[in-house]
N, C-alpha and C positions, 0 to 999 in steps of 0.2 A: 504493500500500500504506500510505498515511499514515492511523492511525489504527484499522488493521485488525491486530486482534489472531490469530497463529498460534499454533494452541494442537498442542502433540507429542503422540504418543500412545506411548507406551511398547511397545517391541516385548519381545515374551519371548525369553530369552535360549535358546541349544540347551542342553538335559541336559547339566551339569557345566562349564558356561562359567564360570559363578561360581566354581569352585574352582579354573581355570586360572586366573583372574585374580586369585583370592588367592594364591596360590602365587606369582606373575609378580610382584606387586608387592611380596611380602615379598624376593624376589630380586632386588628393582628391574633386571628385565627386561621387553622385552614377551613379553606372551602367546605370540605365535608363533615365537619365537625361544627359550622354556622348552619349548613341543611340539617342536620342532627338533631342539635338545639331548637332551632324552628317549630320540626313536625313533632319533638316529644312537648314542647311549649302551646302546640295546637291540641293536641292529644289531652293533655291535662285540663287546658280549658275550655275544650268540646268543643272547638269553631274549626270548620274546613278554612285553609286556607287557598285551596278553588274558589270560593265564592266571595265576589267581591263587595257584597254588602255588610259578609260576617267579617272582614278584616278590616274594612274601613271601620266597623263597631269596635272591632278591636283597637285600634290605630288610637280613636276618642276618648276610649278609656283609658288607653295607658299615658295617653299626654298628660304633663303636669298641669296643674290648674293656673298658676303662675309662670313666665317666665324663669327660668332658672339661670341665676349670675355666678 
């Protein structure tokens, strides 16, 4: 292999990878350990997060009622 250049080819990511893995690393977790957390956090409080009415409910409840400085 001396001399012989491997060149990568960029595979495409699945639909919404890139937002787990911005989310993941603003949380400095990995990705699969932030989907983890998630679906055991939906599991415990009974709301699908498929449905975007029951997460938006959730979204409202968990905001602070204040500003937070």
């Amino acid at each position: 292999m001396v001399g012989k250049t491997v060149r990568l080819i960029p595979l495409p990511c699945p639909p919404g990878w890139m937002a787990w893995l911005s989310a993941s690393a603003s949380l400095d977790v990995h990705p699969n350990t932030l989907r983890f957390r998630l679906r055991r956090a939906a599991e415990i409080a009974e709301i699908s997060l498929n449905d975007a009415e029951q997460r938006y409910a959730a979204m409202l409840k968990l905001r602070p009622a204040r500003p937070v400085r």
